[in-house]
PyMOL Python script that loads the backbone (N, CA, C, O; Angstrom):
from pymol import cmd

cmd.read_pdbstr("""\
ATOM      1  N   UNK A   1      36.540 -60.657 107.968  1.00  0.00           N
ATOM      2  CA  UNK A   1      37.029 -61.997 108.146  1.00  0.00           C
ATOM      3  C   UNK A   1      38.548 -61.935 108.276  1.00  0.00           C
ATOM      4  O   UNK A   1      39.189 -60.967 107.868  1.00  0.00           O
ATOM      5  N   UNK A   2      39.042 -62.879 108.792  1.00  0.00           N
ATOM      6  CA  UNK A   2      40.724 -62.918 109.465  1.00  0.00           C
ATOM      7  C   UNK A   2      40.900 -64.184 108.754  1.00  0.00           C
ATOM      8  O   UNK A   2      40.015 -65.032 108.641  1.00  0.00           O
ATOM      9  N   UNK A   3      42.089 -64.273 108.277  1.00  0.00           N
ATOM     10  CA  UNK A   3      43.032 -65.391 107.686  1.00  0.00           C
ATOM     11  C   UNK A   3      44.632 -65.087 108.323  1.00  0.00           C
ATOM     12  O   UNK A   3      45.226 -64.033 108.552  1.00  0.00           O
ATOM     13  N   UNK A   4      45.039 -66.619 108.498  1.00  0.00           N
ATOM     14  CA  UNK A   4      46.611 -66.340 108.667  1.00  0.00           C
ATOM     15  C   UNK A   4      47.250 -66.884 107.685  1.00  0.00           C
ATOM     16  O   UNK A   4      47.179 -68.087 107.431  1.00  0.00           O
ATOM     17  N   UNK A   5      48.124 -65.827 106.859  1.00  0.00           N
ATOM     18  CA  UNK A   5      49.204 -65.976 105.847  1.00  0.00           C
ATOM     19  C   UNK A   5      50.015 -66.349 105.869  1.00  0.00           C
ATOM     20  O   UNK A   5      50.702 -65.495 106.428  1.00  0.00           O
ATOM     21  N   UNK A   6      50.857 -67.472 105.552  1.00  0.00           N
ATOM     22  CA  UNK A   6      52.282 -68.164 105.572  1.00  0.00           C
ATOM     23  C   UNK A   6      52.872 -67.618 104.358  1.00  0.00           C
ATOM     24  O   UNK A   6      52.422 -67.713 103.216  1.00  0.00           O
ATOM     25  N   UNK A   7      54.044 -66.974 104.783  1.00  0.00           N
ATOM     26  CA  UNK A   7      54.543 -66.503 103.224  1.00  0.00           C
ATOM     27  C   UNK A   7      55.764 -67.457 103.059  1.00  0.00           C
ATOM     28  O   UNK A   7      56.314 -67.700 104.134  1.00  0.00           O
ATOM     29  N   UNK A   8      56.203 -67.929 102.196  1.00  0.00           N
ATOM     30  CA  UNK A   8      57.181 -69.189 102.001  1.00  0.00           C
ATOM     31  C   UNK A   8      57.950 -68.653 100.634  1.00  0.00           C
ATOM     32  O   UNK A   8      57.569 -67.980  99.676  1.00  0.00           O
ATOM     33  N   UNK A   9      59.670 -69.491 101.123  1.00  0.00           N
ATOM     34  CA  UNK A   9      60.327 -69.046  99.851  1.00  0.00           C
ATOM     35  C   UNK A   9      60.784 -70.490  99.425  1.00  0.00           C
ATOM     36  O   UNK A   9      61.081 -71.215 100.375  1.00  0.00           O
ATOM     37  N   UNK A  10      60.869 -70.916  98.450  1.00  0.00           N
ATOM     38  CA  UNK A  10      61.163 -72.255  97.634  1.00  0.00           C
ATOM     39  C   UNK A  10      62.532 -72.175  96.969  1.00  0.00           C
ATOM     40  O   UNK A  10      62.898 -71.033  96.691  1.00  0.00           O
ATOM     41  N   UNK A  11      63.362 -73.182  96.661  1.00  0.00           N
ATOM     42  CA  UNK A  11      64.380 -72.663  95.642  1.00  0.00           C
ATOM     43  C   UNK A  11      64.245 -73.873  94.957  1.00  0.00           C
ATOM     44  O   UNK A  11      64.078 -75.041  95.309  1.00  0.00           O
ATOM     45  N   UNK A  12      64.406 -73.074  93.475  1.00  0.00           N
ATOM     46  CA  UNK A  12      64.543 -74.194  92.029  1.00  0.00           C
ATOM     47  C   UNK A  12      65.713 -73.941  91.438  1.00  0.00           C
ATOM     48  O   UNK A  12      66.143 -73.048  90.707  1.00  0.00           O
ATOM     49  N   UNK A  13      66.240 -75.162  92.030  1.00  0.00           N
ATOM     50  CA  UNK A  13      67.775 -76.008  91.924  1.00  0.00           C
ATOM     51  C   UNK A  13      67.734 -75.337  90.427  1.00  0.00           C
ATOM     52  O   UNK A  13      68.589 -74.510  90.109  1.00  0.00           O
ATOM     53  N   UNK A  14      66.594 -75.776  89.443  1.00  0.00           N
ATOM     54  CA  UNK A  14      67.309 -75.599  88.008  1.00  0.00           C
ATOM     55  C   UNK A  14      67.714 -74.138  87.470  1.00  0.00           C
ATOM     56  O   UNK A  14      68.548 -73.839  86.617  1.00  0.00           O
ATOM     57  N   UNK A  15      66.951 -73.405  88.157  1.00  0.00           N
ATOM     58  CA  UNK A  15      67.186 -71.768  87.681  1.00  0.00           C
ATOM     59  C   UNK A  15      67.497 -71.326  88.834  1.00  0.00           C
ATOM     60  O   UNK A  15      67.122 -70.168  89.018  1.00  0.00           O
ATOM     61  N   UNK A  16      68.062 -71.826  89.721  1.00  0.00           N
ATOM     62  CA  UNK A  16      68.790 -70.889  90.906  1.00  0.00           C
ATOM     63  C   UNK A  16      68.250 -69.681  91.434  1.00  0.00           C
ATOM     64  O   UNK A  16      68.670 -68.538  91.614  1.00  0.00           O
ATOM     65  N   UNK A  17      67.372 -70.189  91.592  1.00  0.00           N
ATOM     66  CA  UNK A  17      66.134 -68.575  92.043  1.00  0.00           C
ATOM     67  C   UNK A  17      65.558 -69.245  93.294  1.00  0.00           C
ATOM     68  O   UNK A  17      65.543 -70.413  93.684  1.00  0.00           O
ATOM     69  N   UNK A  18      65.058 -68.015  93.817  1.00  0.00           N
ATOM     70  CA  UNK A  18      63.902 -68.552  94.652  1.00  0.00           C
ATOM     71  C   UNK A  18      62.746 -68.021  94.404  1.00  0.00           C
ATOM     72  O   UNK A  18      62.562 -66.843  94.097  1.00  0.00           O
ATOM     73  N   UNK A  19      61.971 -68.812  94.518  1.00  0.00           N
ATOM     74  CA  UNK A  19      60.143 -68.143  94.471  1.00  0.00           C
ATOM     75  C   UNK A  19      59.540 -68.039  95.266  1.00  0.00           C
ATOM     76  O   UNK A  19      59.659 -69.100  95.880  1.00  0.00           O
ATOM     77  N   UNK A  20      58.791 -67.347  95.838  1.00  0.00           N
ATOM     78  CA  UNK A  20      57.881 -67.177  96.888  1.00  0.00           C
ATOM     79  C   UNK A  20      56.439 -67.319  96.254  1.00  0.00           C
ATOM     80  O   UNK A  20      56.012 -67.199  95.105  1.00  0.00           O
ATOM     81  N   UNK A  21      55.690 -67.715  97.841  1.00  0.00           N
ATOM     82  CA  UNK A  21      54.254 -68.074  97.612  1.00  0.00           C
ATOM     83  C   UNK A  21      53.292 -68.219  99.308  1.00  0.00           C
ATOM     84  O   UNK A  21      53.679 -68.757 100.345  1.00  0.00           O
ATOM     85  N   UNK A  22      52.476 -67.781  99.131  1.00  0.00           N
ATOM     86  CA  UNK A  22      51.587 -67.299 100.331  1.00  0.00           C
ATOM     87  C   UNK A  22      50.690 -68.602 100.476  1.00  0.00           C
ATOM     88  O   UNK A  22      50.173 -69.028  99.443  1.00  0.00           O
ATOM     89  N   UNK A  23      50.531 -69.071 101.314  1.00  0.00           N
ATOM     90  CA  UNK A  23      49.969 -70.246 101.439  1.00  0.00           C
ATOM     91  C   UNK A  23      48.881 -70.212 103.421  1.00  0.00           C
ATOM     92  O   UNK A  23      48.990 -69.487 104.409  1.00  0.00           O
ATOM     93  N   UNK A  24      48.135 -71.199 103.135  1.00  0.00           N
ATOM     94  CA  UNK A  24      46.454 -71.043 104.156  1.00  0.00           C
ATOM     95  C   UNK A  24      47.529 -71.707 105.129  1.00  0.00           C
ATOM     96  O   UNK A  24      47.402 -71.320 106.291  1.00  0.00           O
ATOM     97  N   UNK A  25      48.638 -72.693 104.898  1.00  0.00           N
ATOM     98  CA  UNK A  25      49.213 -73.117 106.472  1.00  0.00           C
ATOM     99  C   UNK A  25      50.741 -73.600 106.219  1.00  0.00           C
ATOM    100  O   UNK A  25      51.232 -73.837 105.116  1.00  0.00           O
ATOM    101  N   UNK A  26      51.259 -73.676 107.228  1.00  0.00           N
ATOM    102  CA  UNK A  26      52.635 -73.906 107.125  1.00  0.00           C
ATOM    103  C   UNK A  26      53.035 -75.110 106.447  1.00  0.00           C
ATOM    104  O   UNK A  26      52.813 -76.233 106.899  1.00  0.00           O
ATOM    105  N   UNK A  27      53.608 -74.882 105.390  1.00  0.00           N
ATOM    106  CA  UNK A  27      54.220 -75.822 104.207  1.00  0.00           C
ATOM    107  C   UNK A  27      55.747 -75.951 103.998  1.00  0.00           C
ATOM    108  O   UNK A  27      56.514 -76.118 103.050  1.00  0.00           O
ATOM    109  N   UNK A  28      55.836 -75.756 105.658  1.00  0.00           N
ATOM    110  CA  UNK A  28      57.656 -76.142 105.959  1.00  0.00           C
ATOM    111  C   UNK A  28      58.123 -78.228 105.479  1.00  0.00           C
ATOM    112  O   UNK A  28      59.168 -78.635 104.972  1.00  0.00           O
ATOM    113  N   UNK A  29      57.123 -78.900 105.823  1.00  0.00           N
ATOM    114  CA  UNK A  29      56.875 -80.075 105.376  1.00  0.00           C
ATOM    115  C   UNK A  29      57.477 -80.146 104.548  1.00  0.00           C
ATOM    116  O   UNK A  29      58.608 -80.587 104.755  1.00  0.00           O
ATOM    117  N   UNK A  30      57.190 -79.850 103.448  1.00  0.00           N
ATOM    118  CA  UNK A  30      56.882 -80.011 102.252  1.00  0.00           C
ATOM    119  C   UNK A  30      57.873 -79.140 101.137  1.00  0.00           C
ATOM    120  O   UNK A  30      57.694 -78.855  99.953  1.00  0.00           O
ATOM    121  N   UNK A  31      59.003 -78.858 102.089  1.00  0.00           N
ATOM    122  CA  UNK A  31      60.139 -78.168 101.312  1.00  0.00           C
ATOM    123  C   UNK A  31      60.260 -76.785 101.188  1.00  0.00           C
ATOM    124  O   UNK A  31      61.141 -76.229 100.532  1.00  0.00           O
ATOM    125  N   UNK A  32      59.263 -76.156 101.897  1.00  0.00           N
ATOM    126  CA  UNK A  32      59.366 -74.913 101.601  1.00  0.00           C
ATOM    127  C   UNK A  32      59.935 -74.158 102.622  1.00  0.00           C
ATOM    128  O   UNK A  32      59.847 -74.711 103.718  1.00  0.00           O
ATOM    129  N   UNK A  33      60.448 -73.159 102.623  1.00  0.00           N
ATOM    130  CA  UNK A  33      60.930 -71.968 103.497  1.00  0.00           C
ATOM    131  C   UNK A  33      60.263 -70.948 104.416  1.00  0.00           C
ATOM    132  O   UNK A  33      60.146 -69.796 103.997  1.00  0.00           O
ATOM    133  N   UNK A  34      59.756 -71.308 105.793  1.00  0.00           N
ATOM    134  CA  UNK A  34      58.448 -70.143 106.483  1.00  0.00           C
ATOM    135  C   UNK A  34      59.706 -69.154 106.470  1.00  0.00           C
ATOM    136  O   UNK A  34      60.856 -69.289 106.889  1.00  0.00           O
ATOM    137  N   UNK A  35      58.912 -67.906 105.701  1.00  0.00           N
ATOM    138  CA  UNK A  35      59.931 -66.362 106.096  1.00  0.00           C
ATOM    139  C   UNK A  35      58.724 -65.688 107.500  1.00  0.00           C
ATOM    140  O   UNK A  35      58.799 -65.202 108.629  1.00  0.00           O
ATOM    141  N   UNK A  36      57.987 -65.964 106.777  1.00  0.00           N
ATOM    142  CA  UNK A  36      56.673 -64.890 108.422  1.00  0.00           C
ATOM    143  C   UNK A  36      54.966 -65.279 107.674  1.00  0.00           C
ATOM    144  O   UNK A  36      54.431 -65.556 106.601  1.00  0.00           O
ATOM    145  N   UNK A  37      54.643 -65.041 109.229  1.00  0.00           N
ATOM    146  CA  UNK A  37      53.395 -65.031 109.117  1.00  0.00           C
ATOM    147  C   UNK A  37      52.585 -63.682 109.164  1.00  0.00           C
ATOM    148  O   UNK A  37      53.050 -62.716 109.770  1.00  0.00           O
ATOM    149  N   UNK A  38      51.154 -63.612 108.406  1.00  0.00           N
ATOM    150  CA  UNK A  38      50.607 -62.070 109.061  1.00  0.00           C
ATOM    151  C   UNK A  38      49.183 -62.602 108.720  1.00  0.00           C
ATOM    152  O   UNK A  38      48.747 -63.321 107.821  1.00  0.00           O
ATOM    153  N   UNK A  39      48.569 -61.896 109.910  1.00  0.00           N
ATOM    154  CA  UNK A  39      46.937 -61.971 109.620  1.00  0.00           C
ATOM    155  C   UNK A  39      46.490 -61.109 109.021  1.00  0.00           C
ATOM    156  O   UNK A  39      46.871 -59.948 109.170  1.00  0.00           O
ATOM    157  N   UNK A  40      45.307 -61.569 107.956  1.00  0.00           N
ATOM    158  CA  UNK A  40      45.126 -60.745 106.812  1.00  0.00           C
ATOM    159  C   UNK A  40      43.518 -60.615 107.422  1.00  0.00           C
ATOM    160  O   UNK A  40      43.033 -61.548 108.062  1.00  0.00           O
ATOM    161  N   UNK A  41      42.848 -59.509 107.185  1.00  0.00           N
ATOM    162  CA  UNK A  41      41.847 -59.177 107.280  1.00  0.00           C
ATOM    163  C   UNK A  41      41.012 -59.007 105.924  1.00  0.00           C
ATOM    164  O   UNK A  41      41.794 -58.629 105.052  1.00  0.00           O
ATOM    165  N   UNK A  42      39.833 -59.134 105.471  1.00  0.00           N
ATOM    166  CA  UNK A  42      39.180 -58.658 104.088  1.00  0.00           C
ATOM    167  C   UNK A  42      37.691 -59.096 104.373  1.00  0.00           C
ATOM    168  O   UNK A  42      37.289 -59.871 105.242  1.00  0.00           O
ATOM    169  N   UNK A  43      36.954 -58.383 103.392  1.00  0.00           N
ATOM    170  CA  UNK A  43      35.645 -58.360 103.842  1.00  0.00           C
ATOM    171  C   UNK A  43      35.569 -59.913 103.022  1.00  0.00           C
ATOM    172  O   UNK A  43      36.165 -60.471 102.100  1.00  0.00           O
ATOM    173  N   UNK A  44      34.255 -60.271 104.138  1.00  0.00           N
ATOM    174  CA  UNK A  44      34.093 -61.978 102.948  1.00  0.00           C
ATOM    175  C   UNK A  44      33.183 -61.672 102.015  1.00  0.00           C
ATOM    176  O   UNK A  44      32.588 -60.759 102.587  1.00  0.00           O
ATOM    177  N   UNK A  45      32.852 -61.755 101.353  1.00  0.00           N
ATOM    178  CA  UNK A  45      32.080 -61.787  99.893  1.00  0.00           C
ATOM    179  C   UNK A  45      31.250 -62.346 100.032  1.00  0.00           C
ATOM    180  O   UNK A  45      31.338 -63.233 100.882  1.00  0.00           O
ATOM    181  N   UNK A  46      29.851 -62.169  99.244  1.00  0.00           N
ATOM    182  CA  UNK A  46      28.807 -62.866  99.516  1.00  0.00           C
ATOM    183  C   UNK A  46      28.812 -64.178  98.479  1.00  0.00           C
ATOM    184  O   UNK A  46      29.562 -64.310  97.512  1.00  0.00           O
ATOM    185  N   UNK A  47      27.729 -65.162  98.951  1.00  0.00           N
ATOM    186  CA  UNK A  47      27.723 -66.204  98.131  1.00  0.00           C
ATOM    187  C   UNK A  47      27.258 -66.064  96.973  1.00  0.00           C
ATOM    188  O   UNK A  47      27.381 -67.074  96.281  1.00  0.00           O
ATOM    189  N   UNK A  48      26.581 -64.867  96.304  1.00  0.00           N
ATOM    190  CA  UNK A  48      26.245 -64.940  95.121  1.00  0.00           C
ATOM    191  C   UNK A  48      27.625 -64.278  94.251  1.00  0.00           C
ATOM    192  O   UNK A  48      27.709 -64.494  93.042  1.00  0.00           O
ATOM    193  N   UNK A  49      28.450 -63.643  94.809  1.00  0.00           N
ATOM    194  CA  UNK A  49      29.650 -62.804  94.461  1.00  0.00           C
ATOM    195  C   UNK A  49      30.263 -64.223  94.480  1.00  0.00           C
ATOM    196  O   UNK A  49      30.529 -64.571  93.329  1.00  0.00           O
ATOM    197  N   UNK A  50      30.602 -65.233  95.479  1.00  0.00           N
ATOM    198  CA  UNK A  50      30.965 -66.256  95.334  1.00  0.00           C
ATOM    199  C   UNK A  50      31.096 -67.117  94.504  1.00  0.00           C
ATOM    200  O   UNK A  50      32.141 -67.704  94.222  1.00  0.00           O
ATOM    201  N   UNK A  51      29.764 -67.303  93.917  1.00  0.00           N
ATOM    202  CA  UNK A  51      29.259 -68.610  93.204  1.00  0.00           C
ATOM    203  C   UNK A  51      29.885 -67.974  91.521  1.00  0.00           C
ATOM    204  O   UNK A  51      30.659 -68.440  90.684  1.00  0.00           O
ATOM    205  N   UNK A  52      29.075 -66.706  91.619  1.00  0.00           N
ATOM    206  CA  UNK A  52      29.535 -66.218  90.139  1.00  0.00           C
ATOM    207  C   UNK A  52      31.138 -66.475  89.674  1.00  0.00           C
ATOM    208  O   UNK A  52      31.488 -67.144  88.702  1.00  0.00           O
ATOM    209  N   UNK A  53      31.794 -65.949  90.382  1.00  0.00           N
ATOM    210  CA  UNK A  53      33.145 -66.199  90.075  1.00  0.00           C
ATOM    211  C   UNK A  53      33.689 -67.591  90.309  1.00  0.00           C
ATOM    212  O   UNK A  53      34.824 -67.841  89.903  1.00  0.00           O
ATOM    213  N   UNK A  54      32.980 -68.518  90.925  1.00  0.00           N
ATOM    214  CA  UNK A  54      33.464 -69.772  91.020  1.00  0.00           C
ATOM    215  C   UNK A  54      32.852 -70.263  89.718  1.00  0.00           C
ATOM    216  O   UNK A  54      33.480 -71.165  89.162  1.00  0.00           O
ATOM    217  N   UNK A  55      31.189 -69.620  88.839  1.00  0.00           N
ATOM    218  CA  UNK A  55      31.125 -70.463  87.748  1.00  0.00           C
ATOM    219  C   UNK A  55      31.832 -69.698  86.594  1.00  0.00           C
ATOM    220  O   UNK A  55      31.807 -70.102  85.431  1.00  0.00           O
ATOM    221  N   UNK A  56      32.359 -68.754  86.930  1.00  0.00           N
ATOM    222  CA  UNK A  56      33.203 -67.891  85.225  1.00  0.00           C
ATOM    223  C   UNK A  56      34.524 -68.768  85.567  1.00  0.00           C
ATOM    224  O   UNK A  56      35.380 -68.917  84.696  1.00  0.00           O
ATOM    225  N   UNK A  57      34.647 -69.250  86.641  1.00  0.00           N
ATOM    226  CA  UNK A  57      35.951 -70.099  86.563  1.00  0.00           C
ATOM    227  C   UNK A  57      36.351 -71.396  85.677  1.00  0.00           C
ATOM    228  O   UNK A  57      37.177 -71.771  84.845  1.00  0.00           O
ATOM    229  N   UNK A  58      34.764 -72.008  86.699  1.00  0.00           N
ATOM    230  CA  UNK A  58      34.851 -73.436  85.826  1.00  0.00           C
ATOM    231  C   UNK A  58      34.407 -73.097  84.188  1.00  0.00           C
ATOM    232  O   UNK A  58      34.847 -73.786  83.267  1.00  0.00           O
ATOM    233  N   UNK A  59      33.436 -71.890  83.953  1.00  0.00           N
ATOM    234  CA  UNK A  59      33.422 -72.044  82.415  1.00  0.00           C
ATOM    235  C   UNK A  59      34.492 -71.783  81.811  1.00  0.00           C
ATOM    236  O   UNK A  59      34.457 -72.207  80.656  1.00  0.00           O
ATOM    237  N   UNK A  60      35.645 -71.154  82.141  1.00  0.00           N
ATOM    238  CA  UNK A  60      36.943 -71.075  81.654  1.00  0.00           C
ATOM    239  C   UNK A  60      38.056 -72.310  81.481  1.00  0.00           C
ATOM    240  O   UNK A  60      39.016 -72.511  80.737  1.00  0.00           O
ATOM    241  N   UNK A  61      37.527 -72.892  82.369  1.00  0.00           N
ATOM    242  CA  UNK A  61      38.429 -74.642  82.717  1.00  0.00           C
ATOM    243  C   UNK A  61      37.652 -75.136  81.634  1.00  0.00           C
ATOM    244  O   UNK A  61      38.289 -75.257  80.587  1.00  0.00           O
ATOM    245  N   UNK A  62      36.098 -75.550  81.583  1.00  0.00           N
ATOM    246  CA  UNK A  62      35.791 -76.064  80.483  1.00  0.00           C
ATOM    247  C   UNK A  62      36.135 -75.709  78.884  1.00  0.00           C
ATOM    248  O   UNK A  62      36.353 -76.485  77.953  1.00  0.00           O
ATOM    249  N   UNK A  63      36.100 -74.026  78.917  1.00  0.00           N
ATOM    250  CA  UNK A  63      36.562 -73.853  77.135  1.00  0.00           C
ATOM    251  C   UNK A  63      37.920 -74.086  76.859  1.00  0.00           C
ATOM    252  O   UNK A  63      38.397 -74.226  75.733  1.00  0.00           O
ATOM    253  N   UNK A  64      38.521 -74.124  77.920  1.00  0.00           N
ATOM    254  CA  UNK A  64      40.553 -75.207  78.128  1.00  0.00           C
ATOM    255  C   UNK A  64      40.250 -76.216  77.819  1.00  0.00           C
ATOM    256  O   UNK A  64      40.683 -76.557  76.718  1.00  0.00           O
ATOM    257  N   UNK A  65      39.506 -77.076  78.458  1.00  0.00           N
ATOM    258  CA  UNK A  65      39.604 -78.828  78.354  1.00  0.00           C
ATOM    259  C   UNK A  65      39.132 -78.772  76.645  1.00  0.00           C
ATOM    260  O   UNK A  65      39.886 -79.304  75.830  1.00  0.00           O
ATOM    261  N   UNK A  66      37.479 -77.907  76.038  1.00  0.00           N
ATOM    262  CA  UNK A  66      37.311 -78.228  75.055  1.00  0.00           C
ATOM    263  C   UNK A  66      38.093 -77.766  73.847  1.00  0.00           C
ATOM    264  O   UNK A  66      38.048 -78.291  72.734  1.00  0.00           O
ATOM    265  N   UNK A  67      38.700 -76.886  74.146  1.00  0.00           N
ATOM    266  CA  UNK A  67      39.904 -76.494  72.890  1.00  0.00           C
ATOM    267  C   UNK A  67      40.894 -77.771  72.794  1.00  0.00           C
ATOM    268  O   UNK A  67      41.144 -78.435  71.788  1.00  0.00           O
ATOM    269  N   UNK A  68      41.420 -77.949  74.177  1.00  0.00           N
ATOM    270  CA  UNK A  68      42.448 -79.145  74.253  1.00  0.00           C
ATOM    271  C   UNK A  68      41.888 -79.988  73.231  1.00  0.00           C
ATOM    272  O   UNK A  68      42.165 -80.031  72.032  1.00  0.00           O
ATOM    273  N   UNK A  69      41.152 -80.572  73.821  1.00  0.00           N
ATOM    274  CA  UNK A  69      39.936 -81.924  73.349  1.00  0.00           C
ATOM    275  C   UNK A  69      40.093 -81.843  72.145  1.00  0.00           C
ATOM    276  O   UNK A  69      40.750 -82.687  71.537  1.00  0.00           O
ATOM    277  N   UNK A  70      39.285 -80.381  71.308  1.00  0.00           N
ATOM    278  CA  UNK A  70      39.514 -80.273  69.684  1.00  0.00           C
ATOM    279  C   UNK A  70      41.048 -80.390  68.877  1.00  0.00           C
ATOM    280  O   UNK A  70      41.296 -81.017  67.847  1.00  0.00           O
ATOM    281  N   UNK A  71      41.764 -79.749  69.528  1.00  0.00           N
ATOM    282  CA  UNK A  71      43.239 -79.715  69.398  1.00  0.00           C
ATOM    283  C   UNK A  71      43.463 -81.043  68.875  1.00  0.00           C
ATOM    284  O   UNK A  71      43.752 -81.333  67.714  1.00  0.00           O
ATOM    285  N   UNK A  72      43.239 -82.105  70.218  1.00  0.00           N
ATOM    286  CA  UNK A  72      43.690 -83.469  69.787  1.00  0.00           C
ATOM    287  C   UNK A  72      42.829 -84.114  68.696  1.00  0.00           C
ATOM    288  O   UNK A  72      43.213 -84.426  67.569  1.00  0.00           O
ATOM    289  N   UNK A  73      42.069 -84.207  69.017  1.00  0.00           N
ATOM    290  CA  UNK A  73      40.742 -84.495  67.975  1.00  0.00           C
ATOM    291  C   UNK A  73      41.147 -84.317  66.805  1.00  0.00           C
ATOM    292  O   UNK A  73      41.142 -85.367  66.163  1.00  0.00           O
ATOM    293  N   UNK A  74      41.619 -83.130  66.054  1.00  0.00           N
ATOM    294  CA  UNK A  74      42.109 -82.716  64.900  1.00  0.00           C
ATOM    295  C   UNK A  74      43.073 -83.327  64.232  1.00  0.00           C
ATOM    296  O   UNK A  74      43.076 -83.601  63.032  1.00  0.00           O
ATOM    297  N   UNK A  75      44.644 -83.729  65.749  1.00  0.00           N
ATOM    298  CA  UNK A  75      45.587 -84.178  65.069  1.00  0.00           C
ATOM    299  C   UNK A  75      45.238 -85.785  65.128  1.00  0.00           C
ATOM    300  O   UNK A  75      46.136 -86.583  64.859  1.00  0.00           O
ATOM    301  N   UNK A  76      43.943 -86.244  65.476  1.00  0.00           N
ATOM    302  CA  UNK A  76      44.158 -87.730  65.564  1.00  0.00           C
ATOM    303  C   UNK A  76      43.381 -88.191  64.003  1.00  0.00           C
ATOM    304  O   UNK A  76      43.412 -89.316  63.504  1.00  0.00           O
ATOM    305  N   UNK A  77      42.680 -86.925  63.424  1.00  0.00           N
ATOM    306  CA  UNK A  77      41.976 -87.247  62.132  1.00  0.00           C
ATOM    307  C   UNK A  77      42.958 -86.696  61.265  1.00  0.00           C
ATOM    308  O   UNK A  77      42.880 -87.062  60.092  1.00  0.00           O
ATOM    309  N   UNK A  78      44.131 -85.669  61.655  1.00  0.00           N
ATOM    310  CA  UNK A  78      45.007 -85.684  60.205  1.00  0.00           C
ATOM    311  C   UNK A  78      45.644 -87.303  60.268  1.00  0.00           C
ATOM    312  O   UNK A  78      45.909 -87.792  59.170  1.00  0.00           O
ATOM    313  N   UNK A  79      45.925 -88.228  61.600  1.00  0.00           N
ATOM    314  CA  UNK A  79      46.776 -89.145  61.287  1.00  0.00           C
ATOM    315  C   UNK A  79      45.493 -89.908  60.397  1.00  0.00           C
ATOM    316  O   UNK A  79      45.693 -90.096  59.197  1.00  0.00           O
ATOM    317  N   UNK A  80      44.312 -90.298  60.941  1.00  0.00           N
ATOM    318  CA  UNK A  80      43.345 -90.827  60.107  1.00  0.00           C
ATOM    319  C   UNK A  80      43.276 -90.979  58.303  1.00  0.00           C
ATOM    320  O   UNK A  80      43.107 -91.864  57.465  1.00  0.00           O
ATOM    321  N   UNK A  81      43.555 -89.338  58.371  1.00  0.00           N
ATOM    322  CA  UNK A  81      43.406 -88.977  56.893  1.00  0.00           C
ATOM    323  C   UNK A  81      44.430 -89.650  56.172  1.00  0.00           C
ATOM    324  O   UNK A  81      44.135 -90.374  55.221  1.00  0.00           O
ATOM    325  N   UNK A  82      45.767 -89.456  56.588  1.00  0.00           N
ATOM    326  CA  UNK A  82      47.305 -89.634  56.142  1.00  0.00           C
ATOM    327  C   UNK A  82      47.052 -91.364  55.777  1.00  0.00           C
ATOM    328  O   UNK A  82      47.406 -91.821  54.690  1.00  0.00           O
ATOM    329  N   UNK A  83      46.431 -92.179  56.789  1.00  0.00           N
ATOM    330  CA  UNK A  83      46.722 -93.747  56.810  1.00  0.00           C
ATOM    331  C   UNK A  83      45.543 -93.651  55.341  1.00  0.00           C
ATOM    332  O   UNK A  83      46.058 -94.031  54.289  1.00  0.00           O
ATOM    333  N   UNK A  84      44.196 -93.223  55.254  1.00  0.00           N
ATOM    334  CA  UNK A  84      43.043 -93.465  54.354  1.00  0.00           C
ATOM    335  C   UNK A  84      43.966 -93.099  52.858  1.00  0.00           C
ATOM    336  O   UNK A  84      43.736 -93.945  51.995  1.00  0.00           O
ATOM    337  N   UNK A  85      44.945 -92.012  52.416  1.00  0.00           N
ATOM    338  CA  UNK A  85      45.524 -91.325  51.270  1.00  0.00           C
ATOM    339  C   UNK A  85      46.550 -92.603  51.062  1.00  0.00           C
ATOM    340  O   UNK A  85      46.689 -93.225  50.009  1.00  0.00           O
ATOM    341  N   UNK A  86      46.978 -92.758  51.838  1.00  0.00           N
ATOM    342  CA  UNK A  86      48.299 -93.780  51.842  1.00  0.00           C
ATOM    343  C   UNK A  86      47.739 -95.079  51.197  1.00  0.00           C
ATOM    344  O   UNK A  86      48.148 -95.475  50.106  1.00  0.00           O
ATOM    345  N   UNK A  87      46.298 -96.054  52.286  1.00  0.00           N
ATOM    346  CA  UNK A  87      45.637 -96.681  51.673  1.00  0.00           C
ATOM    347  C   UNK A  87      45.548 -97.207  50.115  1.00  0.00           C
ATOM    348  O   UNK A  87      46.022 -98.196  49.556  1.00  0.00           O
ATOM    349  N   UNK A  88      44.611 -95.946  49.593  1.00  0.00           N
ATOM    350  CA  UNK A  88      44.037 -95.129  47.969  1.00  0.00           C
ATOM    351  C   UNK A  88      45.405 -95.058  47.610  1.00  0.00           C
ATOM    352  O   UNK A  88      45.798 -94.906  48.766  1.00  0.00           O
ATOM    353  N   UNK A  89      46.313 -95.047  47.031  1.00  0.00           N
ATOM    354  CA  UNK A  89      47.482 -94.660  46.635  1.00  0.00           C
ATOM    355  C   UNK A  89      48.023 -95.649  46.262  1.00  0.00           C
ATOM    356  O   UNK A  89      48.479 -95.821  45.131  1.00  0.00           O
ATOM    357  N   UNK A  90      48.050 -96.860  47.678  1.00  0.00           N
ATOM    358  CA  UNK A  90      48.609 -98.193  46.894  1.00  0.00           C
ATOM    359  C   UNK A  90      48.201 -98.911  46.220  1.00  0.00           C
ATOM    360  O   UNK A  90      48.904 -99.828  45.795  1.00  0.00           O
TER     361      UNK A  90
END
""", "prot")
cmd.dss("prot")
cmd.show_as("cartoon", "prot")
cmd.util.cbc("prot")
cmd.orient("prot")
């Protein structure tokens, strides 16, 4: 299979650098810098090679969202706890 590569350089005003990043189409639009293009060749992968790694993906996005989730969860029952002690106290 053939793809064409846009390789692009960006600059961030705040750290005075530039970054680069390879992108599916020209993202001169959009602020970025075309340095060159190259066609990339690679074998395509099958859909079961596909699918697998598309679902170890999303199960990875999901144990993110549910840690997040617990994370907050946690600090919204210490505030819970804090108002219930405060309550009892007076």
């Amino acid at each position: 299979m053939k793809v064409k590569a846009y390789i692009h350089a960006q600059y961030n005003e705040y750290e005075k650098t530039f970054t680069y990043s390879v992108h599916y189409c020209d993202m001169q639009e959009y602020g970025y810098t075309l340095l060159e293009t190259r066609d990339l060749e690679f074998d395509q992968p099958t859909f079961e090679v596909l699918a697998n790694k598309t679902i170890k993906a999303l199960r990875d996005k999901q144990s993110r969202i549910l840690a997040t989730a617990q994370s907050e969860s946690a600090r919204v029952e210490q505030v819970i706890d804090t108002l219930l002690y405060i309550e009892h106290k007076a």
